[in-house]
Structure formats: C-alpha cells, structure tokens
C-alpha positions, 0 to 999 in steps of 0.5 A, a space after each residue: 500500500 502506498 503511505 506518506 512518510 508521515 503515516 503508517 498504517 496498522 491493519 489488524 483483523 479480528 475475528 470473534 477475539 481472534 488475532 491475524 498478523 498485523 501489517 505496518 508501513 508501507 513494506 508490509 512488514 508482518 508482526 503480532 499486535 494486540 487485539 481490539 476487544 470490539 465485538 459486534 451482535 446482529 439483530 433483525 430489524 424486520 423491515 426486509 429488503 436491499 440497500 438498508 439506510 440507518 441513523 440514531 436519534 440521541 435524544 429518543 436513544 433509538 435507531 431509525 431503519 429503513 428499507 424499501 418503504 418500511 422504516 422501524 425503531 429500535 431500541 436496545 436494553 443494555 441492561 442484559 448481556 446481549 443486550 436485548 432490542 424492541 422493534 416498532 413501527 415507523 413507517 412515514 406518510 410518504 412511503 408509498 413507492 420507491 425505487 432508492 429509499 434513504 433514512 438518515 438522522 442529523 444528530 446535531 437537531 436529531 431530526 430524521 428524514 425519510 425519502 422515497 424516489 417515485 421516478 422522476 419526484 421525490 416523496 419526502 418526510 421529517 420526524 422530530 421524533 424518531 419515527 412516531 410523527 411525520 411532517 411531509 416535505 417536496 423534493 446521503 449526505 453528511 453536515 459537519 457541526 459548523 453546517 457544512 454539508 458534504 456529499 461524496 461522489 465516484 467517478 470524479 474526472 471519468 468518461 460519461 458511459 453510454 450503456 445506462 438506460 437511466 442516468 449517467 455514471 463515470 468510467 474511471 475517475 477518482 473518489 470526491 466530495 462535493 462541499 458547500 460551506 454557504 448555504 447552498 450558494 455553491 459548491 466545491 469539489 474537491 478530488 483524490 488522484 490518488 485513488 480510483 473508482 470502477 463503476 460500482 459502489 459510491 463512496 462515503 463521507 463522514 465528519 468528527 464532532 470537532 473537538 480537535 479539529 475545527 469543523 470535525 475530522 472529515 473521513 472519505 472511504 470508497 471502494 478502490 478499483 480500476 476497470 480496463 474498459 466501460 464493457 470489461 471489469 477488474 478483478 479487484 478492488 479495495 477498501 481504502 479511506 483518507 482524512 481531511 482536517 481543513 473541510 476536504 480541501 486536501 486528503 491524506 494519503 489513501 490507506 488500503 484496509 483490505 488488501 493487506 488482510 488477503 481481501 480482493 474484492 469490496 463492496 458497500 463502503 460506509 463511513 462515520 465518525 465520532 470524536 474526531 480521531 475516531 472513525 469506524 469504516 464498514 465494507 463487504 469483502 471476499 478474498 476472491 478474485 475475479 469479475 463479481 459484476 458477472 455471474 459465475 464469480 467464484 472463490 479459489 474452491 470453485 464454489 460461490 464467492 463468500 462476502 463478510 461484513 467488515 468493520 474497520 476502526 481507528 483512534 487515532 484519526 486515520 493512521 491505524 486501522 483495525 478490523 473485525 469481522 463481524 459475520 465470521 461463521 454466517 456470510 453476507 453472500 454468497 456469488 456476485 453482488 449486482 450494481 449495474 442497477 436498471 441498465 440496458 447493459 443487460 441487453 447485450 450482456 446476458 451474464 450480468 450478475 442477477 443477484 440483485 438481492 443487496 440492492 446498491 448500499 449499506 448503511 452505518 450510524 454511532 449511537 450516544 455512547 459511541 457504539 457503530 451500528 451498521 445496516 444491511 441485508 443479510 442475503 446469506 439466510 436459510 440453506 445458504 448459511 451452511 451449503 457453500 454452493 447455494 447463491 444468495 438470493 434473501 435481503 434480510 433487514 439486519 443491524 449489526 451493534 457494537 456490543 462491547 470494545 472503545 466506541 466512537 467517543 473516548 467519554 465512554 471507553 470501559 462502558 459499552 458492554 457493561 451492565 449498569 448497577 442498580 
C-alpha cells in the first residue's frame, strides 16, 4: 500500500477475539499486535429488503431503519448481556413507492428524514421524533457541526458511459466530495488522484464532532478499483479511506484496509465518525478474485464467492486501522453482488450478475455512547448459511451493534458492554 512518510498504517483483523498478523508501513512488514476487544451482535430489524439506510436519534436513544418503504425503531436494553432490542413501527406518510429509499438522522437537531424516489419526484418526510410523527416535505449526505454539508461522489474526472438506460455514471475517475460551506450558494469539489473508482459502489463521507479539529475530522472511504474498459471489469478492488482536517480541501494519503488482510474484492463502503480521531469504516469483502459484476464469480474452491461484513476502526484519526469481522461463521453472500442497477447493459450482456438481492448500499450510524451500528441485508439466510454452493438470493433487514470494545467517543471507553448497577 502506498503511505506518506508521515503515516503508517496498522491493519489488524479480528475475528470473534481472534488475532491475524498485523501489517505496518508501507513494506508490509508482518508482526503480532494486540487485539481490539470490539465485538459486534446482529439483530433483525424486520423491515426486509436491499440497500438498508440507518441513523440514531440521541435524544429518543433509538435507531431509525429503513428499507424499501418500511422504516422501524429500535431500541436496545443494555441492561442484559446481549443486550436485548424492541422493534416498532415507523413507517412515514410518504412511503408509498420507491425505487432508492434513504433514512438518515442529523444528530446535531436529531431530526430524521425519510425519502422515497417515485421516478422522476421525490416523496419526502421529517420526524422530530424518531419515527412516531411525520411532517411531509417536496423534493446521503453528511453536515459537519459548523453546517457544512458534504456529499461524496465516484467517478470524479471519468468518461460519461453510454450503456445506462437511466442516468449517467463515470468510467474511471477518482473518489470526491462535493462541499458547500454557504448555504447552498455553491459548491466545491474537491478530488483524490490518488485513488480510483470502477463503476460500482459510491463512496462515503463522514465528519468528527470537532473537538480537535475545527469543523470535525472529515473521513472519505470508497471502494478502490480500476476497470480496463466501460464493457470489461477488474478483478479487484479495495477498501481504502483518507482524512481531511481543513473541510476536504486536501486528503491524506489513501490507506488500503483490505488488501493487506488477503481481501480482493469490496463492496458497500460506509463511513462515520465520532470524536474526531475516531472513525469506524464498514465494507463487504471476499478474498476472491475475479469479475463479481458477472455471474459465475467464484472463490479459489470453485464454489460461490463468500462476502463478510467488515468493520474497520481507528483512534487515532486515520493512521491505524483495525478490523473485525463481524459475520465470521454466517456470510453476507454468497456469488456476485449486482450494481449495474436498471441498465440496458443487460441487453447485450446476458451474464450480468442477477443477484440483485443487496440492492446498491449499506448503511452505518454511532449511537450516544459511541457504539457503530451498521445496516444491511443479510442475503446469506436459510440453506445458504451452511451449503457453500447455494447463491444468495434473501435481503434480510439486519443491524449489526457494537456490543462491547472503545466506541466512537473516548467519554465512554470501559462502558459499552457493561451492565449498569442498580
């Protein structure tokens, strides 16, 4: 991987409290290293479907998720190992029809918005209260705590493509972000040469609470990947992130928290921050190599590829990484993961991937205490989990909860996973 002479990268995979070789420098220099203790329990969230958004609303202590148009509130009790959740309703007025639903809470006012596209409009609502009541709008962004609003982009500098049937995308380009810091009077683009971008997964953007850096740490994550051809896939990609402390203007060098873990292949990256040298960065990996926008993507046993969700964290703003996997015994996927999306690609290319079950993205949020909360859809359910020549073909809503470990805010390390005396 390549590194400035300044940082150095840690990469650690943890699996349950299992330690692997960690890797330093830019040599990658294999030597033992201390395990994280964070651990990670799934929960269902019954709200079913591909690419799953969640925020957390701190003032209610609940997790908004939604899916296609259902969202649902979950609540955790602590007060047992694990802890337990209660799931309700929080379906808005204006969820009727969708065909990219996203729900994303502001912690700054705990103000939840919940938007559906319905072709060319956008059915859009915002709940004061976690879920419970609605206030309609008409019309996966992040805003810093000064207000700053920032938007990631793929394809930066690309090539226009020709074969989507229902907008543009970029072949090649560079990872970005979109910044505007008045108002929505304009906006800057700021991009990262040093990393690349396939046609496939957006990136992903997140911003420190800013009490190191003013303004907050701004953390950008993408899938790194080269395509030969718009018609002809590459055969790896990587997880790889960078750090901005003056609102995106510049990035530090790209660090890869895939590849040195024998990972070859990524999906889905999502990024959040809390205090501003605390980061924690999801993604869906393999250790396959080959085409996984085409069917017949397989791992080194001839059977279908195995996707794993992937947690990677930092404490020190960027400079090490350490990474869980948090689905060691029950895969993600199995085979291909779809994001050519509706596209008339499909008319001439008939062995494009047709597991579109994971639709286009995951989602990630922190909680009060700093606990990472991921959401996605479990694909690998029922015989999939146990035979390892089974496709996936479920979506089954699904948030992934730090249970125990240092979370995202350093004020609350030795607590999370602590039951509270009475």
């Amino acid at each position: 991987m390549s590194l400035s002479s300044k940082r150095t990268a840690l990469a650690v995979l943890v699996v349950g409290t299992a330690v692997a070789t960690s890797l330093t420098g830019a040599a990658g220099a294999g030597a033992a290293s201390p395990a994280s203790t964070n651990s990670y329990v799934p929960y269902p969230s019954t709200a079913d479907g591909g690419e799953p958004s969640i925020g957390f609303d701190t003032a209610r202590g609940s997790a908004v998720y939604g899916a296609r148009t259902a969202n649902k509130r979950l609540t955790w009790n602590d007060a047992t190992t694990p802890a337990t959740v209660t799931v309700e309703d929080a379906k808005a007025p204006t969820s009727l029809a969708s065909l990219d639903a996203i729900t994303v809470t502001d912690q700054h006012t705990n103000r939840t918005f919940v938007s559906q596209l319905d072709t060319v409009c956008s059915l859009f609502s915002f709940s004061d209260d976690a879920g419970r009541t609605y206030t309609p709008l008409h019309g996966h962004l992040r805003v810093g705590p000064q207000g700053t609003v920032y938007l990631p982009l793929k394809g930066c500098g690309g090539t226009a493509t020709a074969g989507n049937l229902t907008n543009t995308e970029f072949f090649g380009g560079h990872p970005s972000v979109s910044v505007r810091t008045d108002n929505g009077a304009s906006y800057l683009v700021h991009r990262i040469d040093a990393g690349n971008n396939s046609d496939e997964s957006d990136p992903s953007v997140a911003t420190g609470r800013g009490n190191k850096v003013a303004g907050g740490r701004v953390y950008l994550g993408w899938e790194d990947g080269i395509n030969p051809s718009e018609t002809t896939y590459g055969t790896t990609s990587s997880a790889r992130i960078s750090v901005s402390t003056d609102h995106g203007t510049t990035f530090s060098a790209p660090v890869d928290v895939s590849t040195p873990l024998g990972i070859h292949n990524v999906q889905f990256p999502e990024v959040i921050a809390g205090d501003d040298d605390r980061a924690a960065f999801a993604w869906l990996g393999t250790t396959a190599v080959g085409d996984d926008q085409h069917n017949g993507f397989l791992g080194s046993d001839g059977k279908p590829a195995v996707w794993h969700l992937y947690v990677s964290t930092t404490y020190d703003g960027g400079a090490s990484w350490t990474t869980v996997d948090t689905t060691p015994t029950d895969p993600v996927q199995r085979g291909c993961i779809d994001l050519q999306g509706t596209s008339n690609k499909t008319a001439t290319d008939p062995n494009i991937c047709s597991q579109r079950n994971l639709l286009d993205f995951n989602d990630i949020t922190v909680d009060t205490q700093g606990r990472v909360l991921v959401a996605y859809a479990d694909g690998c359910v029922d015989a999939c989990v146990t035979d390892p020549t089974v496709v996936s073909t479920g979506k089954r809503g699904t948030v992934m909860r730090q249970s125990t470990g240092r979370g995202l805010y350093a004020a609350y390390d030795g607590t999370l996973g602590v039951i509270p005396k009475h």
